[in-house]
Every structure is written in structure tokens, then in C-alpha cells.
KOLRODO-408702 format. One record per residue (C-alpha): x, y, z; residue in one letter; residue number from 0. Coordinates in nm, 3 decimals. Layout:
<sites>
east	north	up	residu	num
X	Y	Z	a	NUM
...
</sites>
This chain:
<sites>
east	north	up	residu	num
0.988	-0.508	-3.656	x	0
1.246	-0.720	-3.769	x	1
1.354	-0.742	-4.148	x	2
1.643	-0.923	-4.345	x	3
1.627	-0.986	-4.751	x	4
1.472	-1.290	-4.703	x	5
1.099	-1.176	-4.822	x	6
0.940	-1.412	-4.524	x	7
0.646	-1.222	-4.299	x	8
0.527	-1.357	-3.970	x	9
0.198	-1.226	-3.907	x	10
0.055	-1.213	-3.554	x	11
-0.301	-1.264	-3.489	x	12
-0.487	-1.167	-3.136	x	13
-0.718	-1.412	-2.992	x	14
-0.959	-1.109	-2.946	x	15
-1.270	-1.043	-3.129	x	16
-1.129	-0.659	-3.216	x	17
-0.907	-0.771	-3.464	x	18
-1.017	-0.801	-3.795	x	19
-0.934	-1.141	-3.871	x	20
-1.118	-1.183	-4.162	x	21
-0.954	-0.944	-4.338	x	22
-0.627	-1.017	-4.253	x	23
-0.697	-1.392	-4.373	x	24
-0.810	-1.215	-4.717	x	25
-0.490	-1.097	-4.733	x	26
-0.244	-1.361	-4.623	x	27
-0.414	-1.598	-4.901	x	28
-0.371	-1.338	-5.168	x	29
0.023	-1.312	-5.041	x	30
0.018	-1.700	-5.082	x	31
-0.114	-1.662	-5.408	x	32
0.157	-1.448	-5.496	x	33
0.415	-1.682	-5.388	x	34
0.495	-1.480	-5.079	x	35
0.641	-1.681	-4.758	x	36
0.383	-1.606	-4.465	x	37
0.356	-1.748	-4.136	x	38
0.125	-1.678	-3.936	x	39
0.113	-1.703	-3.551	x	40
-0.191	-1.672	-3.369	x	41
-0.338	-1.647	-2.956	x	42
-0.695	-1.739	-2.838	x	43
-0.734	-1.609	-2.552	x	44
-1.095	-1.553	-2.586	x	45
-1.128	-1.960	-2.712	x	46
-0.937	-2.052	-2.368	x	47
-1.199	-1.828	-2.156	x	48
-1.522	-1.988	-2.349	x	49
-1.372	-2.316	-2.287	x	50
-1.371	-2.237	-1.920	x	51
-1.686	-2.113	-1.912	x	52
-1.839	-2.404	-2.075	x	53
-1.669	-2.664	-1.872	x	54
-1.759	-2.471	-1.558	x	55
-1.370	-2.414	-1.450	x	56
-1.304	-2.078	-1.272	x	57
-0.955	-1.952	-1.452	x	58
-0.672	-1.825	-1.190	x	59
-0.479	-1.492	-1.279	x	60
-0.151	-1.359	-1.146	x	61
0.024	-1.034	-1.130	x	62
0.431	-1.080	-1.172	x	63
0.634	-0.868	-0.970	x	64
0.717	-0.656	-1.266	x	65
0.317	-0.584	-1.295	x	66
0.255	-0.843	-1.591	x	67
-0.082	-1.062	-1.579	x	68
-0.145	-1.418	-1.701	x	69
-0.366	-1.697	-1.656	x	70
-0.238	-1.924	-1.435	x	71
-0.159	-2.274	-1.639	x	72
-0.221	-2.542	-1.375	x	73
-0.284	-2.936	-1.488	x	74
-0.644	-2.885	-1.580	x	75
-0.611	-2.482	-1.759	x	76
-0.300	-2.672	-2.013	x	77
-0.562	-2.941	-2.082	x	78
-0.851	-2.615	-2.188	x	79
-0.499	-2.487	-2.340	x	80
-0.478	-2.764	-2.550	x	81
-0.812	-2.843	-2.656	x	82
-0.929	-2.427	-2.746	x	83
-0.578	-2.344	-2.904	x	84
-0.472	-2.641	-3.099	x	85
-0.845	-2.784	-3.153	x	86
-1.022	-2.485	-3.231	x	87
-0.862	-2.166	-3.270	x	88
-0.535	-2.348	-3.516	x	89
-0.796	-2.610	-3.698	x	90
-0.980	-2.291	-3.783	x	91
-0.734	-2.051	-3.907	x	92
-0.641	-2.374	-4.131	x	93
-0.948	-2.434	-4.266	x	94
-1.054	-2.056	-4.328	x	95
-0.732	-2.053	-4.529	x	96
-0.801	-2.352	-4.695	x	97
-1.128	-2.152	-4.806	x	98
-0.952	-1.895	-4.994	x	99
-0.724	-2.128	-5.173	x	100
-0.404	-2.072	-4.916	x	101
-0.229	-2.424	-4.830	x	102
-0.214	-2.367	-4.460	x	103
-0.029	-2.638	-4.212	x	104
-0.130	-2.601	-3.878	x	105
0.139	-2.662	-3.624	x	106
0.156	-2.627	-3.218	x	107
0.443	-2.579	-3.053	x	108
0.468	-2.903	-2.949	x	109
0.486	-3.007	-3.301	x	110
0.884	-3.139	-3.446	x	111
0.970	-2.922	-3.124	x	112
0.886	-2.605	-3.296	x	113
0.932	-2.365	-3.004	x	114
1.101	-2.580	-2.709	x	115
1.237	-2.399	-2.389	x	116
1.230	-2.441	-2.006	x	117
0.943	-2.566	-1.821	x	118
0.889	-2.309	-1.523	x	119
0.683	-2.516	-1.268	x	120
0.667	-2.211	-1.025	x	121
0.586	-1.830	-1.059	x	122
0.621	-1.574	-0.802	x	123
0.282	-1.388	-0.777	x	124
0.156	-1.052	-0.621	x	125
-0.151	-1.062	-0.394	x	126
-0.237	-0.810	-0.172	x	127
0.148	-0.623	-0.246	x	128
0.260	-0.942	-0.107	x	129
0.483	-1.170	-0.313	x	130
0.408	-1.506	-0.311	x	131
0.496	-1.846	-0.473	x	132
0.277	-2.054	-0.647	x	133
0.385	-2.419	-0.753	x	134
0.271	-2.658	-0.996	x	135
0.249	-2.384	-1.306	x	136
0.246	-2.535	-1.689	x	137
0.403	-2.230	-1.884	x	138
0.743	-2.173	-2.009	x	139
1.013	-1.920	-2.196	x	140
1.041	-2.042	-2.558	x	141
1.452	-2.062	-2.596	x	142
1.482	-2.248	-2.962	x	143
1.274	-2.256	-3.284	x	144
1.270	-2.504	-3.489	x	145
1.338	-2.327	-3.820	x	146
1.429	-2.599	-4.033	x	147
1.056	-2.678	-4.001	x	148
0.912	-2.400	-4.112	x	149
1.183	-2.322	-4.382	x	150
1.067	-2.674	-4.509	x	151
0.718	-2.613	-4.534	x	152
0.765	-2.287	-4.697	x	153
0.984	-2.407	-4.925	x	154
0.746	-2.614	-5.041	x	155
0.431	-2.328	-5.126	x	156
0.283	-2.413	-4.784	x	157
0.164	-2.127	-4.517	x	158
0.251	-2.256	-4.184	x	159
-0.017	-2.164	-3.891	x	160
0.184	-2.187	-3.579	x	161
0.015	-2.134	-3.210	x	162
0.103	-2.244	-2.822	x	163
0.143	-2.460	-2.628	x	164
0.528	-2.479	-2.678	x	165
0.703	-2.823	-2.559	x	166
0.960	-2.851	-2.276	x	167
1.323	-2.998	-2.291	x	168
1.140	-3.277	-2.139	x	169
0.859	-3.307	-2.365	x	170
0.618	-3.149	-2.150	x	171
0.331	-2.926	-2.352	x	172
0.334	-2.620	-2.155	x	173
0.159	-2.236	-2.222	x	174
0.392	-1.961	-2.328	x	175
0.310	-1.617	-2.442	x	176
0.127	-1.544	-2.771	x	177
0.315	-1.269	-2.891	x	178
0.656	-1.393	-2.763	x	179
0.592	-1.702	-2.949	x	180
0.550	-1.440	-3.254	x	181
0.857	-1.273	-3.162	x	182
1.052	-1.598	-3.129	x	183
0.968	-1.683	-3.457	x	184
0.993	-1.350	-3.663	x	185
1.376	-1.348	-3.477	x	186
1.448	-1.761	-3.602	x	187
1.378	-1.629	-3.941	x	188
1.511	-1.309	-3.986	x	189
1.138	-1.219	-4.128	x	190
0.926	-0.886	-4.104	x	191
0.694	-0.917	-3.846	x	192
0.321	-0.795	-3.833	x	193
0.129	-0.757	-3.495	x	194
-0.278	-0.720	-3.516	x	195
-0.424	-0.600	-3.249	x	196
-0.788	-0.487	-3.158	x	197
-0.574	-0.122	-3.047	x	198
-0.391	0.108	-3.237	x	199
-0.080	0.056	-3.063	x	200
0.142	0.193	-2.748	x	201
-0.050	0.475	-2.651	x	202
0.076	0.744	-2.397	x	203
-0.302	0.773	-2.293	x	204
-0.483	0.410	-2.278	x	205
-0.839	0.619	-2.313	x	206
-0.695	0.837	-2.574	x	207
-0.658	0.637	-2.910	x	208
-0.474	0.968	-3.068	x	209
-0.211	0.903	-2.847	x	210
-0.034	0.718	-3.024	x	211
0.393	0.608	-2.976	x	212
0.474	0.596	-3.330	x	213
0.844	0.485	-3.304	x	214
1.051	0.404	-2.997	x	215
1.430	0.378	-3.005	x	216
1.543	0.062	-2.873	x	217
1.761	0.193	-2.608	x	218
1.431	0.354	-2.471	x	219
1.233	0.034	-2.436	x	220
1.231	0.006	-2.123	x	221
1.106	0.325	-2.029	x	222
0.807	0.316	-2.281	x	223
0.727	-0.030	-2.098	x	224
0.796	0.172	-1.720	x	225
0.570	0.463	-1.866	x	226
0.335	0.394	-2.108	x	227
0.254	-0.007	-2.154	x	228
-0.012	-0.165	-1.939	x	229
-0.190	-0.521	-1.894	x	230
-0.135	-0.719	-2.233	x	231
0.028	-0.420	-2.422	x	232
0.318	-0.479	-2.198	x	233
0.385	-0.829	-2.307	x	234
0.359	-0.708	-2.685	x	235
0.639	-0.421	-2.621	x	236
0.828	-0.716	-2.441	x	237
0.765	-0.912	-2.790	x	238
0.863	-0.679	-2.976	x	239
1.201	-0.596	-2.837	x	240
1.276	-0.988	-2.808	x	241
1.263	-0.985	-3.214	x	242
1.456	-0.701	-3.235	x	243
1.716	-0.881	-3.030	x	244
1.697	-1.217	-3.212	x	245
1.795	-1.035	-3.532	x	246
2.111	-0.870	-3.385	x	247
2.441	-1.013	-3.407	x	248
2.694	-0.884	-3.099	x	249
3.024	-0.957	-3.152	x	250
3.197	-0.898	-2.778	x	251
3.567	-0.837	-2.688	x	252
3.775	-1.045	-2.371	x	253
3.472	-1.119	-2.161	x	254
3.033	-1.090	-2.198	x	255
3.072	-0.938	-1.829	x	256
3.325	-0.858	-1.562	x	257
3.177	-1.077	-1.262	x	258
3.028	-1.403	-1.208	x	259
2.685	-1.203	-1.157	x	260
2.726	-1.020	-1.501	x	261
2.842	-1.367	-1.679	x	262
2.545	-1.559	-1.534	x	263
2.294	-1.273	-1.652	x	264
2.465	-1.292	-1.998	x	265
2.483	-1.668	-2.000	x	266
2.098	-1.665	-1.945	x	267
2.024	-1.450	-2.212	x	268
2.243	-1.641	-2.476	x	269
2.071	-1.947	-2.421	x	270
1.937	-2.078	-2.757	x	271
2.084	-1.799	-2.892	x	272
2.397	-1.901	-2.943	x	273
2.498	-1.800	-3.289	x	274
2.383	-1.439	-3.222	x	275
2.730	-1.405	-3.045	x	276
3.055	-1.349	-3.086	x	277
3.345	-1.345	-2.861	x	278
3.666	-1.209	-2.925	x	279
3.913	-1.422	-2.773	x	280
4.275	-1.349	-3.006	x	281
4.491	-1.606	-2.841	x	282
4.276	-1.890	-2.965	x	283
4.364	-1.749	-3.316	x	284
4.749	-1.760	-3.254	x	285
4.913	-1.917	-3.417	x	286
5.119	-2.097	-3.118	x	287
4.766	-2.165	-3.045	x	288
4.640	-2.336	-3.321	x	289
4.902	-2.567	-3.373	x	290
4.900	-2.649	-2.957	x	291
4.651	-2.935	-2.952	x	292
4.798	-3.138	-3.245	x	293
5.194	-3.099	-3.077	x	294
5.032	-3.212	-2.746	x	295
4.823	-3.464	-2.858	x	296
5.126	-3.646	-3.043	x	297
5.279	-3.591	-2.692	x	298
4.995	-3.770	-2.515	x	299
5.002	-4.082	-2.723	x	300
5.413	-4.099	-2.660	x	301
5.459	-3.967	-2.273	x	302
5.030	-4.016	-2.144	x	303
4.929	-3.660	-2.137	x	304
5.081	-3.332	-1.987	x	305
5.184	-3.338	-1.609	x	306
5.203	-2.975	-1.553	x	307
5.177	-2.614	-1.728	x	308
5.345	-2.300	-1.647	x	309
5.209	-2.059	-1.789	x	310
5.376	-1.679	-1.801	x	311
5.235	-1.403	-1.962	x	312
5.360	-1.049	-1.851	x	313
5.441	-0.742	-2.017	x	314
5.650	-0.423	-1.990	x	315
5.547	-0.091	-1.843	x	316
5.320	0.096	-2.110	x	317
5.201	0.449	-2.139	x	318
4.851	0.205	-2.287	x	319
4.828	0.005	-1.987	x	320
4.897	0.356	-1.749	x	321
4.595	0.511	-1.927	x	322
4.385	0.190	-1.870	x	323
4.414	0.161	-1.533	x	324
4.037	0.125	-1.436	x	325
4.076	-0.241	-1.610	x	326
4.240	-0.372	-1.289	x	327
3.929	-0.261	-1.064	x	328
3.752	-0.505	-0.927	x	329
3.428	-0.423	-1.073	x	330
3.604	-0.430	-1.412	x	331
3.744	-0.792	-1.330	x	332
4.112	-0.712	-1.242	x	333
4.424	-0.830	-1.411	x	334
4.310	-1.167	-1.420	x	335
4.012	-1.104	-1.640	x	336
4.257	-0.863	-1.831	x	337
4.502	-1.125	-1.907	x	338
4.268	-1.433	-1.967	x	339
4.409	-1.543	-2.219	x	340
4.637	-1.848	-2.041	x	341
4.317	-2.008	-1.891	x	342
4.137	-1.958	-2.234	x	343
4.423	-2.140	-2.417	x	344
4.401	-2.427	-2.156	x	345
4.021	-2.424	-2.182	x	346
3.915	-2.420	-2.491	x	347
4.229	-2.487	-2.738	x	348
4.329	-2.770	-2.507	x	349
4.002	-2.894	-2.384	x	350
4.076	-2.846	-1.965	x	351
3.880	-2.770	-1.680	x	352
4.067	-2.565	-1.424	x	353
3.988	-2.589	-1.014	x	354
4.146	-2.310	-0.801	x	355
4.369	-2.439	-0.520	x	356
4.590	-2.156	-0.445	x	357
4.569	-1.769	-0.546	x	358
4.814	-1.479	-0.429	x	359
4.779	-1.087	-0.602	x	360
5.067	-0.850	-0.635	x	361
5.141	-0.485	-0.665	x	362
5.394	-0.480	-0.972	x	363
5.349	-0.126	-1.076	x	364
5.208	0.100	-0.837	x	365
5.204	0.406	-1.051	x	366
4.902	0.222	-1.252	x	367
4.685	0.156	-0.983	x	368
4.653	0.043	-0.596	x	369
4.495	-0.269	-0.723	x	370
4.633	-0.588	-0.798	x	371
4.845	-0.536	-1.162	x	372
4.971	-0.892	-1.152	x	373
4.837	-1.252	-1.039	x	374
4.912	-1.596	-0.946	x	375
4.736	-1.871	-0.945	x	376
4.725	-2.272	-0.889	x	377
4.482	-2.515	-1.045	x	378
4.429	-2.884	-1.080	x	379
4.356	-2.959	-1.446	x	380
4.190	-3.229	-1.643	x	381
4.081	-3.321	-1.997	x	382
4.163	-3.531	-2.268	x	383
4.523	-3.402	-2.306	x	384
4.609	-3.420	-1.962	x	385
4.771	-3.704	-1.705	x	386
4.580	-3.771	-1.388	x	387
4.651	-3.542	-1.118	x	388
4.747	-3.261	-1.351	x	389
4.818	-2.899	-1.233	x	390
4.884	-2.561	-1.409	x	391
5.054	-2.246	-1.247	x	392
4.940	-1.933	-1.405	x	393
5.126	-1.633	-1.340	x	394
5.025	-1.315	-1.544	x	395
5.068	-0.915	-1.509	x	396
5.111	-0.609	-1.638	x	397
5.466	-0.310	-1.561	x	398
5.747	-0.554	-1.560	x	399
6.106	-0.434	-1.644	x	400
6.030	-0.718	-1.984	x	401
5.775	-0.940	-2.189	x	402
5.716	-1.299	-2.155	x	403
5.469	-1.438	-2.303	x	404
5.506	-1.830	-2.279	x	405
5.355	-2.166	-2.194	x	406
5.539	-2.483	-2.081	x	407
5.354	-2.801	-2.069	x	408
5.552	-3.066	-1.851	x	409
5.525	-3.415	-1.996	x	410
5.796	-3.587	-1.719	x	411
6.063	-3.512	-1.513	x	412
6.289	-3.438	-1.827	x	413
6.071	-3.338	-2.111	x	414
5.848	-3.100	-2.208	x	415
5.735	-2.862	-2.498	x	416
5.722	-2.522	-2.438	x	417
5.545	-2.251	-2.658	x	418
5.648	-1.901	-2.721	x	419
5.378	-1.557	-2.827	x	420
5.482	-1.294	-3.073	x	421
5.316	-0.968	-2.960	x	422
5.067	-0.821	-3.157	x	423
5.283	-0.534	-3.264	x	424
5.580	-0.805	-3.375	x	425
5.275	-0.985	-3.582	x	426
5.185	-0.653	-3.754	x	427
5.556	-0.564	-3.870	x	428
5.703	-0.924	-3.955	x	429
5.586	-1.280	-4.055	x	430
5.732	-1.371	-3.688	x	431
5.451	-1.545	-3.464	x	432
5.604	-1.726	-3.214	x	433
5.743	-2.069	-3.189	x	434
5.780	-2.388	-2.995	x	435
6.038	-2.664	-2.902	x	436
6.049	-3.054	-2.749	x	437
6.250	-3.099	-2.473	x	438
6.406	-3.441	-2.388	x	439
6.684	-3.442	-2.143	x	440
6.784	-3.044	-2.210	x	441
6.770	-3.141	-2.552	x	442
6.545	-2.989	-2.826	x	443
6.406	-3.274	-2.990	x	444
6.164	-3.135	-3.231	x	445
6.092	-2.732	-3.295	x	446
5.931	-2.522	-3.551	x	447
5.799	-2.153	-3.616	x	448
5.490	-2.202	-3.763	x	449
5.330	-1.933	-4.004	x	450
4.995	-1.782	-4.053	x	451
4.783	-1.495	-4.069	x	452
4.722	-1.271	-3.761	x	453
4.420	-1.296	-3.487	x	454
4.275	-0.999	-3.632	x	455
4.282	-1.164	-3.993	x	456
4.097	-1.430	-3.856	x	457
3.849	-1.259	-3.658	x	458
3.740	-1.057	-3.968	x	459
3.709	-1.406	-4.193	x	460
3.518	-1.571	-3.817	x	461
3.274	-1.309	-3.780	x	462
3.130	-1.314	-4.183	x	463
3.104	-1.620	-4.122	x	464
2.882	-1.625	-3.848	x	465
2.695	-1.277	-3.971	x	466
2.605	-1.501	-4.271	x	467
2.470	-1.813	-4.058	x	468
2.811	-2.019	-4.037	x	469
2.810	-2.019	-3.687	x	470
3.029	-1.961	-3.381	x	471
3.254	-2.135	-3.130	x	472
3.068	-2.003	-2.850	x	473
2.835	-2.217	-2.635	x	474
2.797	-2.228	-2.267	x	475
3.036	-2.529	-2.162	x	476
3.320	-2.379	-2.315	x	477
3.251	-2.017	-2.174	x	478
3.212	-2.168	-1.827	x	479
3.518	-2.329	-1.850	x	480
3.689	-2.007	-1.964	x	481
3.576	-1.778	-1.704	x	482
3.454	-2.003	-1.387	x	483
3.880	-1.989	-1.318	x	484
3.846	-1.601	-1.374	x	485
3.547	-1.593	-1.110	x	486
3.687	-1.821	-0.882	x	487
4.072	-1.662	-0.855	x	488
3.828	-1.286	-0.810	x	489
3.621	-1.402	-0.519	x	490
3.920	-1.629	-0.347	x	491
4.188	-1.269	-0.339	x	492
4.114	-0.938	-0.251	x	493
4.289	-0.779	-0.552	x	494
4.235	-0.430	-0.341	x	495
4.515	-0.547	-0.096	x	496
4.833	-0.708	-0.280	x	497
5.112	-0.796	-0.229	x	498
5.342	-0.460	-0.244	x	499
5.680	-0.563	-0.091	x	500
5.964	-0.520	-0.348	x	501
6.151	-0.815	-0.277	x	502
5.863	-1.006	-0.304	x	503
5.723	-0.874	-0.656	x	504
6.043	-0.936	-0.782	x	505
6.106	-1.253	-0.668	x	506
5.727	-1.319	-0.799	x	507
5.855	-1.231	-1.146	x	508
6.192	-1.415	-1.157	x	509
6.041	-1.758	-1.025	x	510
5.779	-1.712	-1.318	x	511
6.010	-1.638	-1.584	x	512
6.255	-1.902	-1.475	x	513
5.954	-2.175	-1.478	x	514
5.890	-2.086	-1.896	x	515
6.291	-1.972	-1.957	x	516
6.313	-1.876	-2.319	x	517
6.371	-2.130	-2.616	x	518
6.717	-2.140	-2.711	x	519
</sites>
């Protein structure tokens, strides 16, 4: 169950004949009455199988892999589909409401693209404890709801009667789950929601209606599904869950994962879901930062965008970073993860897209680790900001004999602007937060030392905004573009073997502090 302050109830009615429908009908016209927002979401599965019977098709059911079962929704089934759930089963919902002086609207999916998501034209299928694919399926994963819609129609007194099919990116009316659809819904709303069923519940014993789960802990979902939940109750625990995640807001710090595996999971999950995320990224709330794309922009219209960056962030030896060794791991995504923050400044402050062409790792201070504890790393670079053949040199680690924490953006042969990082601990004590110069000729042309609040400021102001439906800046072009680099430097070095020579470490950190050298 899902609940905000909202007051709106999404009510889910089973296509069985258990469930008391009836009743519940009785009372979702008496909420009306009372000015209560209802929606109600209903199945039919029992519709779709008289449909079948009367038309003399044979339905097709499969067993998933995870030991789920559904109909089958080839050509001809999404036709029945369509006909028994949005002819009969919706129409009549509708017009019992209408009875009992409720001002129903009956919807599909299809409808204003209420609930849209991916058309999945194959499933994989068990048969005989064989896995198997069959092609040429009509269902789908609902991924967006259409909110607006209903918020309209509520707005306005009216008790919206929502049911499958749901409608593909494509426009494609496809099947999708009952209960999900529910679940989707309740979640796009923020609203209570209400699941009838013709059984009391989970039940540890299917035969034993006394057995009854009465509450389950959400980090214990999936063993109550692994335990307890079979045929259809599975899919309503599934449900269930799905609304409880809909109605959680995550807010995420550096990274959603630590490997390309991990991101793509996460990616897939976020989908439509956007705005139920937040990621922590402090360097795009710099200061430096913020002012970046205006200073290079002004550069672009004068010089034809940036040639090259250098870009060198390092720090000192710390007793923090000594007791955080596990970061540079590679299953914790190493010191280029770690120190992101160059490639997320290029990415999405600056608008770039980074390809890998050269990668080397390095052994800077072995008392943290035997991993990699600093990196380097070429990429071509385009975007709006950027000349045509751009390239960016990234050099970033951690137990250095200083700090540098700089960016130099190469506009010709003899100019450039270079920016310059406060640490966190400098922005804490003092209004300091970095600064930035013009180059022409050796010369500084133009400079400032721009003023504002902290990252952490921001982040608090960001995420109340977004808790409270504002919004985030997260969306899955921007995040690829962030961590693809990350991904790609990972799989190209073997950050367990790095470079550990002395001579060369140092000379690593000289060339890299020489390439950004300090305003003056």
C-alpha cells in the first residue's frame, strides 16, 4: 500500500467471479458521493476466457522462468483482449456506476497513452524444464502513466475506470498485467491502493485460509514471493512491491552502480521513473562549474569552440582516503569511478561525449592499496562547445605529495581559460570557491572568483525540490554520457596491475600538473 496526503484511492478489481464486485461498486459510488477521488482499475480474466470459448479459440499459457503464468497474447488473443476488456468488462463497470449515481469515465490503456511502455514481441517460456522462445507475443511492461489524465478527470468530480490493454512507444495496443497496471497507477499518483481479491491474501498455506501473511517488510519481498506466493498471487506480491517502489524517492551518491553491469540494471529500472531519483554529483554544483558553460560559450563564438582539456584532479595523502581503501577495488569501480567528477563536468555541465583512445593506471600510494590509486586517460570529445577533432586528457588520483584540482580548456595555440576547485573543506571555512582566468599570449585577459553557496547548500535546496515534484536533472542520456567513459577506461586497464615504478609515478604527476599550472 502506497499513501501520500493526497486523499486519491486506486481500487483494484479481479476479473474473477470471487470478488464481490457489487459491493465494492456500492461503495466506490458512495466515496464519489462524498467527493472522494477514486480510481478504479480492473482485470477480466474470466471475460477474456468466455470470449475464447465462444469464438472457439483454444488460449496458449506459459510458465516464465521465474515460475509466473500468463496467457499467451498472440495477434488473434489481443483482438479477444480488446473486445472482452475494453467492450465488456470497462463498458460495464461504467455503466453499473452510472447506476448508482457515480460519474465513471472508462479509459484503456491505450487511451491519451495512459499506461505506455515497451512492446515485448518475445517471451522465454518453460515446457517440459526446457526453456524456450516464443515470438510474435502482444504484451508489454507499463513504464509511464499518464497522470495528467487522470488528475484531469478527477479534478473535475469524475471516477476514472481504467483497464488493459496498455499502448506501446509505437502505438501498438498490447496486454500487460492487471494488477501491475494497478500498481503503476497507485505509484503515478502517490494514492492508497486497494486490491480485491476472491482470497484473503498471501497465505503461508494456499489450502489453509487462516494462514494468513499479515505484513511483510519490504526488504523481505522477495522471499515471501520465493516461499509463499504461487500462480496469480505471485504477480499481485510483484504489484504490490512495484507501488511501493513508485512512491519512494532515492537520492544516490557518485554513481547508481560500480560496473557497466550494475549501471545497465539500474538504468533499466529508472526508466519512466525518472524523477524518483536523485544523484549526487557535487562538482556540477561548483561553483567553477556553474559559471563554465557561459565563459566557454563566449569563447566558442570568439575562437570556434575548445581544442583540448586537461583536466587534473589529485589530492594529498589522507588518513580518509587510507581508511577507504576498498573504493579503488575493482568491483567498487576504482579511482576512476572515485574521482568522476572531470568526465561529469565535461559531460553534463559542458554538454560532451567522451570516446576512450588511450588509458594507463598507476600505483601512487602503495600503502592504500595494490590497486590502481591514480589514472590516466585520453578521449576524443564532441558537443556543442567543442572544435572538431577535440580531445581531453584526464589525469586524476589520490596520495600525492599536493592538491590540484584544475581544468584547462585549450582554445588555440596561445589561449586558453583555465579553471581552478576550492576543496570542500576551504568552501566550509571561507567564501573562497575557486576561480578562473583567459589566457591570450601568457597574458590573463579576463579573470574572476566567482561567489556562491556550497554543493551541499545546493543539494539540500535540489532534492526538496524534487521530493515535492520539481523534478531532477537525471535522465538516461546524460548518465550514459557520465559513466560510459568510467566503464570504458575500467574494462580497457587492469587497475589490479599499475604502473608502480617511482620514476614513472612521479613523472605521471609532474607532466599533469604542468599541463593545468596554477593561475597566477
Amino acid at each position: 500500500m502506497t499513501e501520500k496526503e493526497n486523499g486519491i484511492l486506486v481500487i483494484k478489481i479481479g476479473g474473477t467471479e470471487g470478488v464481490e464486485r457489487d459491493a465494492a461498486l456500492d461503495d466506490i459510488a458512495d466515496r464519489s458521493a462524498s467527493d472522494d477521488k477514486v480510481v478504479v482499475v480492473h482485470g477480466g480474466s474470466g471475460a477474456v476466457d468466455d470470449l475464447h470459448e465462444r469464438l472457439g479459440v483454444e488460449p496458449t499459457y506459459v510458465e516464465s522462468p521465474s515460475g509466473m503464468k500468463g496467457r499467451f497474447t498472440d495477434e488473434e488473443t489481443m483482438e479477444i483482449f480488446k473486445m472482452a476488456m475494453a467492450g465488456k468488462v470497462n463498458t460495464g463497470i461504467v455503466e453499473e456506476l452510472q447506476k448508482r449515481g457515480a460519474d465513471g469515465v472508462g479509459l484503456s490503456g491505450v487511451d491519451g497513452r495512459l499506461l505506455e511502455g515497451e512492446h515485448k514481441d518475445k517471451v522465454i517460456a518453460v515446457e517440459g524444464g526446457r526453456k524456450k522462445v516464443m515470438r510474435g507475443d502482444h504484451s508489454g511492461k507499463i513504464e509511464s502513466v499518464n497522470d495528467g489524465l487522470l488528475g484531469l478527470l478527477l479534478g473535475e468530480g469524475y471516477t476514472p475506470v481504467v483497464g488493459v490493454p496498455m499502448v506501446s512507444h509505437d502505438g501498438l495496443a498490447v496486454n500487460t498485467d492487471a494488477d501491475r497496471s494497478a500498481a503503476a497507477v497507485a505509484g503515478a499518483l502517490g494514492a492508497r491502493l486497494v486490491v480485491l481479491s476472491d482470497v484473503p491474501g498471501l497465505l503461508r498455506d494456499p489450502e489453509d485460509a487462516d494462514s494468513l501473511v499479515e505484513t511483510v517488510p519490504y526488504d523481505e519481498i522477495d522471499d515471501a514471493i520465493e516461499e509463499y506466493a504461487e500462480g496469480k498471487m505471485k504477480k499481485k506480491v510483484y504489484a504490490a512491491r512495484e507501488a511501493l517502489d513508485a512512491d519512494k524517492f532515492v537520492v544516490t551518491e557518485k554513481s547508481y552502480a560500480s560496473d557497466r553491469a550494475g549501471f545497465e540494471d539500474a538504468v533499466g529500472m529508472l526508466k519512466g521513473r525518472w524523477d524518483s531519483s536523485f544523484l549526487h554529483l557535487h562538482y556540477l554544483n561548483k561553483v567553477p562549474t556553474k559559471v563554465m558553460p557561459h565563459i566557454l560559450g563566449r569563447a566558442k563564438d570568439e575562437n570556434g569552440g575548445v581544442e583540448h582539456v586537461e583536466a587534473t584532479f589529485m589530492e594529498e595523502r589522507s588518513e580518509e582516503d587510507a581508511a577507504r581503501s576498498w573504493l579503488f577495488e575493482p568491483e567498487n569501480g576504482g579511482v576512476m569511478l572515485d574521482w568522476v567528477h572531470p568526465v561529469e563536468v565535461l559531460a553534463a555541465a559542458c554538454g560532451a561525449r567522451l570516446s576512450l583512445e588511450g588509458a594507463s593506471a598507476y600505483l601512487s600510494e602503495p600503502e592504500y592499496t595494490d590497486c590502481a590509486t591514480a589514472a590516466s586517460a585520453d578521449f576524443g570529445v564532441s558537443g556543442d562547445l567543442f572544435a572538431d577533432g577535440a580531445t581531453a586528457t584526464i589525469n586524476v588520483g589520490k596520495g600525492f605529495d599536493e592538491t590540484h584540482k584544475r581544468m584547462r580548456f585549450v582554445l588555440s595555440e596561445d589561449e586558453h581559460v583555465d579553471f581552478v576547485y576550492a576543496d570542500s573543506e576551504t568552501e566550509f571555512e571561507s567564501d573562497y570557491r575557486g576561480e578562473w582566468a583567459w589566457r591570450r599570449n601568457g597574458r590573463v585577459v579576463e579573470s574572476g572568483k566567482p561567489t556562491g553557496p556550497i554543493p551541499y547548500e545546493i543539494l539540500i535546496d535540489e532534492i526538496g525540490d524534487a521530493v515535492d515534484g520539481g523534478g531532477t536533472w537525471v535522465n538516461e542520456d546524460v548518465l550514459r554520457r557520465i559513466y560510459e567513459p568510467v566503464w570504458d577506461y575500467n574494462e580497457a586497464v587492469d587497475i589490479t596491475d599499475p604502473v608502480e615504478d617511482t620514476g614513472a609515478v612521479e613523472e605521471f604527476e609532474r607532466d599533469a600538473v604542468a599541463a593545468t599550472e596554477a593561475i597566477a
